[in-house]
C-alpha atoms as a printed R data frame, in Angstrom:
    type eleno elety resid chain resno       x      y       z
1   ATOM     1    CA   UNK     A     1  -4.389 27.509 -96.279
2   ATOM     2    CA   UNK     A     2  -6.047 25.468 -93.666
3   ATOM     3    CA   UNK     A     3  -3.429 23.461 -91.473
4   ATOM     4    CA   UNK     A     4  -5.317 20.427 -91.439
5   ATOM     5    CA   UNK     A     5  -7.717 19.322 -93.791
6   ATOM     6    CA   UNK     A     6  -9.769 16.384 -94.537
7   ATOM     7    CA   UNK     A     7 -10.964 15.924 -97.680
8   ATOM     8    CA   UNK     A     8 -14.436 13.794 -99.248
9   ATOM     9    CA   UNK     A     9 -13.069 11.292 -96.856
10  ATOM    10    CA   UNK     A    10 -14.823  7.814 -96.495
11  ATOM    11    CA   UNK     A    11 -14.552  5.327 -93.063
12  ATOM    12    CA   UNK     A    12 -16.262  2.042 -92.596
13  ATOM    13    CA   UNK     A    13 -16.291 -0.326 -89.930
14  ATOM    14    CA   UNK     A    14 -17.002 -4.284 -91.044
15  ATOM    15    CA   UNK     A    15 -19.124 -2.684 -94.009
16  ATOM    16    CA   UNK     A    16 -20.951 -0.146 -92.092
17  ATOM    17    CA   UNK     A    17 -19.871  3.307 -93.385
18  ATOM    18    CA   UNK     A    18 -19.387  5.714 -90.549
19  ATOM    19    CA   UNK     A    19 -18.242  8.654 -92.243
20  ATOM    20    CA   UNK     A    20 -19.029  9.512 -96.285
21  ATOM    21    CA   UNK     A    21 -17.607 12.242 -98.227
22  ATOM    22    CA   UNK     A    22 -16.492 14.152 -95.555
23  ATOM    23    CA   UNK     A    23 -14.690 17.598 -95.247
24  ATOM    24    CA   UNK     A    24 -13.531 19.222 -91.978
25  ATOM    25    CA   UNK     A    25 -10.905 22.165 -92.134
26  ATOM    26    CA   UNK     A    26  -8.798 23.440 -88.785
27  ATOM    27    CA   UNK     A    27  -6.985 26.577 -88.978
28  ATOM    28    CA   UNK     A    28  -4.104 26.988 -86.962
29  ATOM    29    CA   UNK     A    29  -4.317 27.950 -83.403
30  ATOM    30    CA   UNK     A    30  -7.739 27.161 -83.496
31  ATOM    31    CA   UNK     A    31  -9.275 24.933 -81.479
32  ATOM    32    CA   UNK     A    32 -12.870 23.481 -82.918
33  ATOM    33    CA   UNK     A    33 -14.965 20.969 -81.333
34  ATOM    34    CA   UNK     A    34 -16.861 18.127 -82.903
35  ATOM    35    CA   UNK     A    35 -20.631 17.812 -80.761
36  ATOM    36    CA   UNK     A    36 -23.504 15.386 -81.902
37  ATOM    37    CA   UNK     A    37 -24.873 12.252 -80.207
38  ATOM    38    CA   UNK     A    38 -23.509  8.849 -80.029
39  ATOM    39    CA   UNK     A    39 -23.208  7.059 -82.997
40  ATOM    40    CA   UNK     A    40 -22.697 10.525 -84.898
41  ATOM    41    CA   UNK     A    41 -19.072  9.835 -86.202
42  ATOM    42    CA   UNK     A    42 -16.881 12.521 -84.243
43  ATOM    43    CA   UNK     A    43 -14.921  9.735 -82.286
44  ATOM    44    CA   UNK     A    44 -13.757  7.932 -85.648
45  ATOM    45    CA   UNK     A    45 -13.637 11.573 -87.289
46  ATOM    46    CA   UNK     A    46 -10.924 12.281 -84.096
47  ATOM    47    CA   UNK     A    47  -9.079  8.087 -84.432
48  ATOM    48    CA   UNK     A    48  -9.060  8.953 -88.231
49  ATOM    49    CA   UNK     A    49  -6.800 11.902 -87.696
50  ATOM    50    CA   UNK     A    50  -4.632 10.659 -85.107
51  ATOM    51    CA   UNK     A    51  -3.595  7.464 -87.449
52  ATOM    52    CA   UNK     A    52  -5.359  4.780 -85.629
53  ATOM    53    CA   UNK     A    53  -7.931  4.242 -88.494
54  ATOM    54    CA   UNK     A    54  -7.534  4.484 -92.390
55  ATOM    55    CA   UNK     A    55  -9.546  5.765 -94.475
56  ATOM    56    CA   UNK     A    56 -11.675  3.785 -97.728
57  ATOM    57    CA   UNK     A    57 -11.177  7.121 -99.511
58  ATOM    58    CA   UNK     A    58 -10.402 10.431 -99.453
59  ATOM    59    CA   UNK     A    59  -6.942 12.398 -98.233
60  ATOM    60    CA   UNK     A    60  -6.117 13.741 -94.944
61  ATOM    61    CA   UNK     A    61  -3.955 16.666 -95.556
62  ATOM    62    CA   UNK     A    62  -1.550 18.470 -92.484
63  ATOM    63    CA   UNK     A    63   0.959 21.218 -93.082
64  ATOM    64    CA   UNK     A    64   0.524 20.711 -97.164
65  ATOM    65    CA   UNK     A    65   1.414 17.229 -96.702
66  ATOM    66    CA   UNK     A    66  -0.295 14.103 -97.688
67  ATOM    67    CA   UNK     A    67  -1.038 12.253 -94.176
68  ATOM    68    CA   UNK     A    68  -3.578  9.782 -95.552
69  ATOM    69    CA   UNK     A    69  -1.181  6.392 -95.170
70  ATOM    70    CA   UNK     A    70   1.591  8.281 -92.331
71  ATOM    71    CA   UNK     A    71   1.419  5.843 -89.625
72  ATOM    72    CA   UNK     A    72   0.418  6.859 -86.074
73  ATOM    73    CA   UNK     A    73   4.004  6.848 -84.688
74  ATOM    74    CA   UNK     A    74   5.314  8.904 -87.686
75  ATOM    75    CA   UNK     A    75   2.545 11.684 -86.732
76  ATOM    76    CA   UNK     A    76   3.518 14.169 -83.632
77  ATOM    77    CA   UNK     A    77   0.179 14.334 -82.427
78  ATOM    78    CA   UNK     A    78  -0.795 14.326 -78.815
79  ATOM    79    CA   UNK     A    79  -3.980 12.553 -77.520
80  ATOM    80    CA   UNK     A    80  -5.545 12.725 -74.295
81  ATOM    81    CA   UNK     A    81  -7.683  9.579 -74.095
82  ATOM    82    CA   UNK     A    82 -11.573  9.826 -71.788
83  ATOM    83    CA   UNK     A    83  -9.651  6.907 -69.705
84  ATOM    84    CA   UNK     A    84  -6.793  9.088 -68.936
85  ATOM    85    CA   UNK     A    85  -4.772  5.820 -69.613
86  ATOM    86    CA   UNK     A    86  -1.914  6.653 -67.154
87  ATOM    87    CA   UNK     A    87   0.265  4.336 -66.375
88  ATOM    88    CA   UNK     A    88  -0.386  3.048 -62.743
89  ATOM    89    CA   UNK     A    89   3.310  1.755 -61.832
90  ATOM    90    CA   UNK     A    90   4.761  4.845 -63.365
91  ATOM    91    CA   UNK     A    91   5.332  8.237 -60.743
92  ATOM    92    CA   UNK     A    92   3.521 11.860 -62.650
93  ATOM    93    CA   UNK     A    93   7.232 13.053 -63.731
94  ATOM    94    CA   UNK     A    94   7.896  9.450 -65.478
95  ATOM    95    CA   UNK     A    95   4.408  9.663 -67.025
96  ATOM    96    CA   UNK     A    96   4.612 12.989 -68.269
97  ATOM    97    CA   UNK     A    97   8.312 11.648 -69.643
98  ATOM    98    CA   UNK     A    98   7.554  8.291 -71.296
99  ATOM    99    CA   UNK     A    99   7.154 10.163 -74.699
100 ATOM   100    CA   UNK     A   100  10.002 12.306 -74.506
101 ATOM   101    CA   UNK     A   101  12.205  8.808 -73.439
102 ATOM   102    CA   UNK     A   102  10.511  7.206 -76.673
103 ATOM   103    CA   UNK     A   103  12.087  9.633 -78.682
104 ATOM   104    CA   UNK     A   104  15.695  9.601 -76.888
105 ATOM   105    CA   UNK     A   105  16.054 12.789 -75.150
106 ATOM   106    CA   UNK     A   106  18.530 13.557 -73.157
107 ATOM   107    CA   UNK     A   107  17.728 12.895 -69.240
108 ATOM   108    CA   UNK     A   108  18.848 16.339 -68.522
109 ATOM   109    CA   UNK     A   109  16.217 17.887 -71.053
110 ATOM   110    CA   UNK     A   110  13.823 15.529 -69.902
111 ATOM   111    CA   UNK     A   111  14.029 17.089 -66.283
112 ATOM   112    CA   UNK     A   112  13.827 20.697 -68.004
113 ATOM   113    CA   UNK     A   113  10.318 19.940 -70.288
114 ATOM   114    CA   UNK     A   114   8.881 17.625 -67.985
115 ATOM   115    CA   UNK     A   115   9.661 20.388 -65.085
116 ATOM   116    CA   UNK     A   116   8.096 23.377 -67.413
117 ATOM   117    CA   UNK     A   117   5.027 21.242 -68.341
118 ATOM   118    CA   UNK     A   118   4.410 20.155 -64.810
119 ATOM   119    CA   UNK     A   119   4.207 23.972 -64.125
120 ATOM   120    CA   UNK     A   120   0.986 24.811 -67.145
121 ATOM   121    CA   UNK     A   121  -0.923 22.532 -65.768
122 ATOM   122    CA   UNK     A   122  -0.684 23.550 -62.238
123 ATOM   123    CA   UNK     A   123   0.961 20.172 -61.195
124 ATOM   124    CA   UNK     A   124   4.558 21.442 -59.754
125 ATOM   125    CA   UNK     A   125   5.371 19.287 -56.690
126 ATOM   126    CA   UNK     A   126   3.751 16.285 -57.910
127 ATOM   127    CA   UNK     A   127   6.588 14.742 -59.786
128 ATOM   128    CA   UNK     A   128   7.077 11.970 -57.130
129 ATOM   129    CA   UNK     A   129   3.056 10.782 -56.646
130 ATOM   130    CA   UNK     A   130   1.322  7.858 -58.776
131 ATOM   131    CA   UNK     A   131  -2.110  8.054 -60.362
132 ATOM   132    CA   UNK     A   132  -3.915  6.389 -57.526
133 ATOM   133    CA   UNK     A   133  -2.878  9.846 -54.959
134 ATOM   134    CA   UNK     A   134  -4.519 11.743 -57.342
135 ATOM   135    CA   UNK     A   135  -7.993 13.168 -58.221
136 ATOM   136    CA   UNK     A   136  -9.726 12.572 -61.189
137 ATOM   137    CA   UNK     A   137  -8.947 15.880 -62.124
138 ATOM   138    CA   UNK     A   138  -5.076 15.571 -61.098
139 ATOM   139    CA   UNK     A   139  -5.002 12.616 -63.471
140 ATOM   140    CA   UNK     A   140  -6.652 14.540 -66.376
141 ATOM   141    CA   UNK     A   141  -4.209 17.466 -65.929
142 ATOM   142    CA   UNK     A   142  -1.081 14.701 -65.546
143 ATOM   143    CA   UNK     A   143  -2.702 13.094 -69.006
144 ATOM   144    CA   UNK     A   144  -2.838 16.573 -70.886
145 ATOM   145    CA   UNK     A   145   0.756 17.180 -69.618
146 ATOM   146    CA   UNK     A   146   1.892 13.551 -71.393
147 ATOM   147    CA   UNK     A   147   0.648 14.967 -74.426
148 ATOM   148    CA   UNK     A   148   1.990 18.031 -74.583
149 ATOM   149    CA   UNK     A   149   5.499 17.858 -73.196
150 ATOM   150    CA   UNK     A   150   6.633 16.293 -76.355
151 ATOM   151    CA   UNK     A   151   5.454 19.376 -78.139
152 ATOM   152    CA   UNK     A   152   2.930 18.094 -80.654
153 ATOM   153    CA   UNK     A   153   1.782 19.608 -83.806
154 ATOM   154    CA   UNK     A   154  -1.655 19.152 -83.216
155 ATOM   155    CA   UNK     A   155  -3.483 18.201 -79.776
156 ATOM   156    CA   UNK     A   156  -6.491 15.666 -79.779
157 ATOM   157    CA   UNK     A   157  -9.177 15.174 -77.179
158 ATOM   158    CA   UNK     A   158 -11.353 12.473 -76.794
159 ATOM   159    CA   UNK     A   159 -14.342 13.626 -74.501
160 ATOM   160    CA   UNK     A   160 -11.693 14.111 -71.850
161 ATOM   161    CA   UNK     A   161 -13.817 15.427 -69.270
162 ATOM   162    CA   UNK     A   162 -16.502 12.609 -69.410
163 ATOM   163    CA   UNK     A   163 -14.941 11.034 -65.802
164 ATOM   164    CA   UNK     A   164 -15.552 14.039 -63.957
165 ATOM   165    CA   UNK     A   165 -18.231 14.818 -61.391
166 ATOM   166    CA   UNK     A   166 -20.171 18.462 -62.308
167 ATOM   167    CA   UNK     A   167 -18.205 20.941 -61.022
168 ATOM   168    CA   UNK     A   168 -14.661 19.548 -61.504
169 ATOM   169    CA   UNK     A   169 -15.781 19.133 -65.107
170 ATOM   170    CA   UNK     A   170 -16.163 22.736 -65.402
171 ATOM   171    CA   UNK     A   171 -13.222 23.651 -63.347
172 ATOM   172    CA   UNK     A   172 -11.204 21.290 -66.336
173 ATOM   173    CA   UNK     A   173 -12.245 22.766 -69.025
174 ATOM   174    CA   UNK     A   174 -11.191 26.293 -68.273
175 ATOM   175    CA   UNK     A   175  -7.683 25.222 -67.634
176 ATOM   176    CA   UNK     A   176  -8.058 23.050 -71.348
177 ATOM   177    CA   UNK     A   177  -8.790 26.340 -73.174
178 ATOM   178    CA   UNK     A   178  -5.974 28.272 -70.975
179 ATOM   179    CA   UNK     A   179  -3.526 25.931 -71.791
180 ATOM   180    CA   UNK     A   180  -4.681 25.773 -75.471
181 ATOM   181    CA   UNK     A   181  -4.239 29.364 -75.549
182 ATOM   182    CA   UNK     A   182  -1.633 30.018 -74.011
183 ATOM   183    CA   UNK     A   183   0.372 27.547 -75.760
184 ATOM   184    CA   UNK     A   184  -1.190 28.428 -78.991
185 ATOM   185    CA   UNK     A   185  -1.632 25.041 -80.139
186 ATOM   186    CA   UNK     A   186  -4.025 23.700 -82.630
187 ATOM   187    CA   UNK     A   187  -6.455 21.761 -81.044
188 ATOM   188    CA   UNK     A   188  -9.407 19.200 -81.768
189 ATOM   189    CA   UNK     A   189 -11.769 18.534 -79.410
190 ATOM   190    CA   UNK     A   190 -14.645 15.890 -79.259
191 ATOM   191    CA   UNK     A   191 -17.697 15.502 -76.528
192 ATOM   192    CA   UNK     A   192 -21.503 15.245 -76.225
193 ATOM   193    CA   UNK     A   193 -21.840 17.895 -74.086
194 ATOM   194    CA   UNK     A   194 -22.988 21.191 -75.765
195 ATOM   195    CA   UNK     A   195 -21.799 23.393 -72.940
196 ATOM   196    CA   UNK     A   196 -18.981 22.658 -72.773
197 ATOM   197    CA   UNK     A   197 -17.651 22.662 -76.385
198 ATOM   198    CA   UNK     A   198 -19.114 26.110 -76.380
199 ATOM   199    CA   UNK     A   199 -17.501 27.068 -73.721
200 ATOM   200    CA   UNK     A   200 -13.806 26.500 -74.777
201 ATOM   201    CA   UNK     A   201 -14.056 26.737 -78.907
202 ATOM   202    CA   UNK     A   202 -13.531 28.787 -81.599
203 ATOM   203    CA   UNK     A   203 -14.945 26.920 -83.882
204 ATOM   204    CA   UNK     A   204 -18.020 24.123 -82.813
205 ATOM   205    CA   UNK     A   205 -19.105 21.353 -85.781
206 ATOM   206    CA   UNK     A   206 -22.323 20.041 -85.157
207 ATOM   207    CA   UNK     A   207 -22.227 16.404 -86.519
208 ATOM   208    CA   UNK     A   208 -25.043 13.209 -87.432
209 ATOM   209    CA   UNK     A   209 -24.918 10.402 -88.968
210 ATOM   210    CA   UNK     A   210 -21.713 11.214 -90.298
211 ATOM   211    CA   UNK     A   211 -21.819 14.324 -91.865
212 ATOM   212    CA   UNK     A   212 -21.201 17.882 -90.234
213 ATOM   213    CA   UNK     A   213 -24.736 19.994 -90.356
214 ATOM   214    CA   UNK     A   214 -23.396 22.996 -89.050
215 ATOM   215    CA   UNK     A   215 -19.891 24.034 -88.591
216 ATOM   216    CA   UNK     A   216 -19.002 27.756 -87.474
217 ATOM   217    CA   UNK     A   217 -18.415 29.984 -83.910
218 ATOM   218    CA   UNK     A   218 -20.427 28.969 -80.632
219 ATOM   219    CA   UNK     A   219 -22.658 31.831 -80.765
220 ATOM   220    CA   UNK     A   220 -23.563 31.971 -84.334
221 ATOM   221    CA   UNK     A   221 -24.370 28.355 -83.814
222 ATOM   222    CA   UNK     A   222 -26.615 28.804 -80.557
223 ATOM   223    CA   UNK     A   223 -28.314 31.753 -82.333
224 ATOM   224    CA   UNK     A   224 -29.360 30.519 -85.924
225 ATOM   225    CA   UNK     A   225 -29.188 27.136 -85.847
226 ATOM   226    CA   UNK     A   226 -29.319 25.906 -89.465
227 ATOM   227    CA   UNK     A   227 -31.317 22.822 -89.909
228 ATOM   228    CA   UNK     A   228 -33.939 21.213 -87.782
229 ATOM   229    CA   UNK     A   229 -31.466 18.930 -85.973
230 ATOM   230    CA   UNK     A   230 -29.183 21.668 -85.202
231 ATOM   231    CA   UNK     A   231 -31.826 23.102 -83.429
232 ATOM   232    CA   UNK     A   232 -33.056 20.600 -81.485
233 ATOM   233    CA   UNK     A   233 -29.692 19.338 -79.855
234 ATOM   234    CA   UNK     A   234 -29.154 22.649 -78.703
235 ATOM   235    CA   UNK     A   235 -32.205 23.130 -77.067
236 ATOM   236    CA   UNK     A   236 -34.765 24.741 -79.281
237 ATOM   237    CA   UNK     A   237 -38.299 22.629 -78.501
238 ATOM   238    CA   UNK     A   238 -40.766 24.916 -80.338
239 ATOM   239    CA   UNK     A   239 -41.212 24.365 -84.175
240 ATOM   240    CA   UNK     A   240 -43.555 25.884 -86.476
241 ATOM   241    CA   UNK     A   241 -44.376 24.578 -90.026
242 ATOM   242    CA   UNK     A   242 -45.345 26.718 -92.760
243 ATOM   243    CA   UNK     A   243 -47.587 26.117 -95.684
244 ATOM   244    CA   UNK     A   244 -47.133 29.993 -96.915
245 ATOM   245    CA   UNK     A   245 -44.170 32.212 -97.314
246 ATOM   246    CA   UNK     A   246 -43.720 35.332 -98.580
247 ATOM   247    CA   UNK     A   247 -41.410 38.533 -98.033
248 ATOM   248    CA   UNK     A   248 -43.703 41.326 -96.298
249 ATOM   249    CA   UNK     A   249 -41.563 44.674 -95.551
250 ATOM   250    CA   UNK     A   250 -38.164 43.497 -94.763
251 ATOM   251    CA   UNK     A   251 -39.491 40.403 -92.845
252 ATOM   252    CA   UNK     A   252 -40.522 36.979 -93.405
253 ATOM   253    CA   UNK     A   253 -43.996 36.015 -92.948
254 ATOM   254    CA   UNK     A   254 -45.171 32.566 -92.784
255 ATOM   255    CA   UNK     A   255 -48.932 30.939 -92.510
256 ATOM   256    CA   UNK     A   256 -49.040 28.312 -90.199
257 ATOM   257    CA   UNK     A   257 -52.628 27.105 -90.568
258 ATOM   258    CA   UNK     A   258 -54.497 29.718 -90.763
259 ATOM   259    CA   UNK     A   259 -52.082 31.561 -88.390
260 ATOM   260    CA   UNK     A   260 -49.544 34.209 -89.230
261 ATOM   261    CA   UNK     A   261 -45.881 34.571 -87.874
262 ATOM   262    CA   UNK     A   262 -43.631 37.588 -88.747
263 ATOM   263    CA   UNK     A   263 -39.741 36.698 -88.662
264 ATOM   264    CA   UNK     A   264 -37.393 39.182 -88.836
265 ATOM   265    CA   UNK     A   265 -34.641 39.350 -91.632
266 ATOM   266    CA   UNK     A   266 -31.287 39.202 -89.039
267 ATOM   267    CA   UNK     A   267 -28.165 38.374 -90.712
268 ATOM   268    CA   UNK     A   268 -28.553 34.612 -89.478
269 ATOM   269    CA   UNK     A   269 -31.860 34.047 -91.350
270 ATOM   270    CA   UNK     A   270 -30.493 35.825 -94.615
271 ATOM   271    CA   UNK     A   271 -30.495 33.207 -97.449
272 ATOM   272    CA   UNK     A   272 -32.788 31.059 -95.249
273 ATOM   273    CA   UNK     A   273 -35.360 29.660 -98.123
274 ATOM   274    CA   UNK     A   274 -37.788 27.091 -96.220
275 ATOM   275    CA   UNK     A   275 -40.649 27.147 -94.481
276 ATOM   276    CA   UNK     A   276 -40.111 25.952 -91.032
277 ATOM   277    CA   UNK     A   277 -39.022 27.823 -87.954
278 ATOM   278    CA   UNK     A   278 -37.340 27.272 -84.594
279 ATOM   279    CA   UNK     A   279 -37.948 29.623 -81.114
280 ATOM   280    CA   UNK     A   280 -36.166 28.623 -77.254
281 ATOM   281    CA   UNK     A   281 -38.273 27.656 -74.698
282 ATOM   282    CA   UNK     A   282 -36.578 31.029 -73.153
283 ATOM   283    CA   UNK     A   283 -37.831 33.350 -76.008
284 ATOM   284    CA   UNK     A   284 -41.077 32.051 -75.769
285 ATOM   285    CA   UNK     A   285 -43.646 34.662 -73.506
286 ATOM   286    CA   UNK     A   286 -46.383 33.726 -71.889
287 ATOM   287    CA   UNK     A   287 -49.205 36.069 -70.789
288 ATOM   288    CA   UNK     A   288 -52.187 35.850 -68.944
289 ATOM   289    CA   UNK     A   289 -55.828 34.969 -70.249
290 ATOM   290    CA   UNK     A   290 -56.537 35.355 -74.293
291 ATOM   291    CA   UNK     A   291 -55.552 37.977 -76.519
292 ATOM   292    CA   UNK     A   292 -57.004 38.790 -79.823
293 ATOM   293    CA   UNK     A   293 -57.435 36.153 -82.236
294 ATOM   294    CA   UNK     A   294 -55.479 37.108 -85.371
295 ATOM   295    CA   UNK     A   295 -52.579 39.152 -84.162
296 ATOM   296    CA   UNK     A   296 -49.210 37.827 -85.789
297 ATOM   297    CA   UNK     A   297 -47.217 36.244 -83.859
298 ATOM   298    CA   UNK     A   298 -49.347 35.293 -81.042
299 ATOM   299    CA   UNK     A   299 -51.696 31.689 -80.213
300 ATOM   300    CA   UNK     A   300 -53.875 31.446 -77.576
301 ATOM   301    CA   UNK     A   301 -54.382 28.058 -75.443
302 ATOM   302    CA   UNK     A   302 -54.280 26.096 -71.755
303 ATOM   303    CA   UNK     A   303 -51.414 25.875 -69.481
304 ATOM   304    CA   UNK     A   304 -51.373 21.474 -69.261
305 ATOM   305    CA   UNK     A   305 -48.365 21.107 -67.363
306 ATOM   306    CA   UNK     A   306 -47.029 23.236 -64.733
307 ATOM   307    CA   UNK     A   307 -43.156 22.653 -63.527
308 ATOM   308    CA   UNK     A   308 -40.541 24.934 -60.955
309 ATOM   309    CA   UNK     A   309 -37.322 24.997 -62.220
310 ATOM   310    CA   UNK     A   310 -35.646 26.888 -59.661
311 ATOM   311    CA   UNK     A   311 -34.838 30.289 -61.194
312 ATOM   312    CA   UNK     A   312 -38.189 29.931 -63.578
313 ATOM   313    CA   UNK     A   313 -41.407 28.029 -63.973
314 ATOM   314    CA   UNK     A   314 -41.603 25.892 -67.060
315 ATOM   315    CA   UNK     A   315 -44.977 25.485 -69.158
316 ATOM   316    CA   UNK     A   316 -46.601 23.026 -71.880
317 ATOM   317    CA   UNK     A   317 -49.161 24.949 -73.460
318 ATOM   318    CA   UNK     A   318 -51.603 23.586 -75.940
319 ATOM   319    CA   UNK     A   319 -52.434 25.519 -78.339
320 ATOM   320    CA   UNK     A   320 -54.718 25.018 -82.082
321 ATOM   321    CA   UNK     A   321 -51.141 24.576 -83.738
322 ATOM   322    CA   UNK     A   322 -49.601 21.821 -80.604
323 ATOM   323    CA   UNK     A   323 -48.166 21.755 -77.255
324 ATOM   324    CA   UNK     A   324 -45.398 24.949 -76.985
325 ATOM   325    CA   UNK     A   325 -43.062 24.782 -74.195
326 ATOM   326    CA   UNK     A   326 -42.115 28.090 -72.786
327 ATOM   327    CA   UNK     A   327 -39.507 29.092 -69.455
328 ATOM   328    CA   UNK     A   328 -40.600 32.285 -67.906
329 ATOM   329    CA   UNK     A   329 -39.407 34.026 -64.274
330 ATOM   330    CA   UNK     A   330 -42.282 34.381 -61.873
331 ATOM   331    CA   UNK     A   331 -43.569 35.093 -58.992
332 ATOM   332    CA   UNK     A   332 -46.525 33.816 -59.117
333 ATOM   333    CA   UNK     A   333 -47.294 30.700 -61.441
334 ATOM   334    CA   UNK     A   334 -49.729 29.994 -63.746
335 ATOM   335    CA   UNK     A   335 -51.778 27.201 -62.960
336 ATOM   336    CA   UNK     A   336 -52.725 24.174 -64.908
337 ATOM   337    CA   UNK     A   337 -55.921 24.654 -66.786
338 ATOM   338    CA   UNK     A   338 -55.427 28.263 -66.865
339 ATOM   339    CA   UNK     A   339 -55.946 30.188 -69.966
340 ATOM   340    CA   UNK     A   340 -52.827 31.826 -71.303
341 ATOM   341    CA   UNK     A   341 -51.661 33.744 -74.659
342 ATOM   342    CA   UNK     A   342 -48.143 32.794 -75.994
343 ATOM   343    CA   UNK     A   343 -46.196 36.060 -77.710
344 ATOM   344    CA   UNK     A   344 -43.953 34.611 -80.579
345 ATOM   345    CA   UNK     A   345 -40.917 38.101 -80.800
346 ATOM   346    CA   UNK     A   346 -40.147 37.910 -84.277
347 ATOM   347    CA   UNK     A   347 -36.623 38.693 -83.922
348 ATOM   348    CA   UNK     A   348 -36.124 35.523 -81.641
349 ATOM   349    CA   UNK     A   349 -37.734 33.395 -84.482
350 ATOM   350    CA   UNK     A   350 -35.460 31.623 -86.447
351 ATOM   351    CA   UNK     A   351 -35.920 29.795 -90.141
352 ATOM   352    CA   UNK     A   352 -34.310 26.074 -90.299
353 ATOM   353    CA   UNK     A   353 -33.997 23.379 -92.725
C-alpha cells in the first residue's frame, strides 16, 4: 500500500481546472519528482498535498487515512518554499526552532533537535548568524533544516534550488538527496529542470496540462520516453512519422515515405503500437558524402548549419524526410553545404505516442 495517494482528484482556480482526474502514488522512502513546464500543474499538484488548496473532487489519501479536508496545520508535513522564506529578524538556531516552539517543546529538547539538525545539513556553528550572513546556499540548507527538525511525515519541495547560481545548484542538490536518504524520509519534489530531478529521484513524473504522461525511474524515462511530449522535453529533436508498420524478424520496421527504418524490439518499445519514432541528437551519426540510396536506416542530405559546442560539433541536416539535428565529436568539421549521410542505429530508435 502506497503511503500517499491521490486519487481522480480535480483542482480549479476561478473556473479554470488545473488538475482533472488525477492519480499520483508515493511509496515510502521514496522520493519522486514532478518535471514539466510552467503552467503544467506540479506546483498546485505539490500546494494540494501540503493543505494549502482543496480539492473540487477526488481524495487525498496518507498512511490509510482520509486527508482530503485535514487542514494544513493538522498535517506534519515539512515544506521548503523556492523563497526560502526565513525569517530575517530571527538568528539560524531560532529559525530552525520556530516549529518545534509552535508545538511546545521543551527548551531543553529544542537545543538537542535543533543542535542534531544543524549538524545534517552541515550548518554546526551557525546557530548565532541571521539570513543576511549567509549564502544563498546557507539559507537553503537553514530552510531544509526548519522543515525537518520537527520530524515530518512527508517532506515537500517547491523548486528549491531555483535561487541558485549553476554550480551551487548542483552542489544543493546532492546534499537534498543525502539528507533524504539518510534520513529515509518520503519526499516530493517539484522543478523545471530535468537534470536535476534525475539526478536526486527514484521515481521522476513527467507532467502537462495537468495530467502525468510518464511516471517511472530516471533512466527508464530518459531511455524510452513514452509519448511525443515526453520526448521532446527531455531532449529528443529527431522524429520520424510512419505511414507503414509491420513486425519484420524480431524488429519493428516502419516506412517513412518511401524510406525504411528498422527499430529494435528492447524491453522499452515492447507494447509500443504507433507509428512514430523518437532518436537524440547524440544517437544520431553522421558520415561523410552519400551512401546508398535504400539502405534501412540511413538518409542522405546537406549539412545547413554548422555549430561548436565545445566537446562536439552540432549539425542541421536536410534531408528528403526534414531537417535532422545530430551532435557528433570531431576533429575536423563538416562544413556547411557539404554532403553528408545520416546512420539511424536501430537500437537507439525509440517508438512514441
Amino acid at each position: 500500500m502506497a503511503l500517499l495517494s491521490l486519487e481522480n482528484v480535480s483542482v480549479a482556480y476561478e473556473n479554470q481546472l488545473i488538475l482533472k482526474d488525477f492519480n499520483l502514488q508515493v511509496e515510502k522512502g521514496e522520493l519522486i519528482s514532478l518535471l514539466g513546464p510552467s503552467g503544467c500543474g506540479k506546483t498546485t499538484t505539490l500546494r494540494l498535498i501540503a493543505g494549502f488548496l482543496e480539492a473540487k473532487q477526488g481524495a487525498f489519501l496518507f498512511q490509510d487515512k482520509d486527508y482530503t479536508r485535514v487542514p494544513v496545520n493538522k498535517r506534519n508535513f515539512g515544506f521548503v518554499f523556492q523563497s526560502y522564506a526565513l525569517f530575517p529578524h530571527l538568528s539560524v538556531f531560532d529559525n530552525v526552532a520556530f516549529g518545534l516552539r509552535l508545538r511546545k517543546v521543551k527548551e531543553a529538547d529544542i537545543v538537542k533537535r535543533v543542535g542534531q539538525m544543524l549538524e545534517v545539513v552541515n550548518l554546526s556553528g551557525f546557530e548565532k548568524r541571521f539570513p543576511k550572513e549567509l549564502s544563498g546556499g546557507q539559507r537553503q540548507r537553514v530552510a531544509i533544516a526548519r522543515a525537518l527538525v520537527i520530524e515530518p511525515d512527508l517532506l515537500l519541495f517547491d523548486e528549491p534550488l531555483s535561487n541558485l547560481d549553476a554550480n551551487l545548484r548542483v552542489n544543493m542538490r546532492v546534499e537534498i538527496r543525502r539528507i533524504q536518504q539518510e534520513l529515509g524520509i518520503t519526499t516530493v519534489y517539484v522543478s523545471h529542470d530535468q537534470e536535476e530531478c534525475f539526478s536526486i529521484s527514484d521515481k521522476v513524473a513527467i507532467m502537462n496540462k495537468g495530467v502525468i504522461e510518464q511516471l517511472g525511474s530516471p533512466a527508464a524515462i530518459f531511455k524510452y520516453p513514452k509519448t511525443e511530449f515526453v520526448a521532446r522535453f527531455i531532449g529528443f529533436t529527431n522524429f520520424l512519422n510512419g505511414s507503414e508498420r509491420q513486425e519484420r524478424d524480431g524488429q519493428v520496421e516502419l516506412k517513412v515515405a518511401g524510406h525504411s527504418f528498422l527499430i529494435a524490439s528492447q524491453a522499452g518499445n515492447e507494447g509500443r503500437t504507433g507509428k512514430k519514432c523518437a532518436i537524440r541528437p547524440d544517437d544520431l551519426q553522421v558520415e561523410a558524402g552519400h551512401g546508398s540510396t535504400g539502405e534501412p536506416n540511413r538518409l542522405n542530405g546537406i549539412v545547413k548549419i554548422s555549430t561548436y559546442l565545445g566537446r562536439s560539433y552540432q549539425y542541421v541536416v536536410e534531408t528528403a524526410l526534414g531537417n535532422f539535428t545530430v551532435n557528433q565529436e570531431m576533429d575536423t568539421p563538416y562544413q556547411n553545404g557539404q554532403q553528408v549521410s545520416l546512420v539511424f542505429p536501430r537500437e537507439k530508435l525509440v517508438l512514441v505516442d
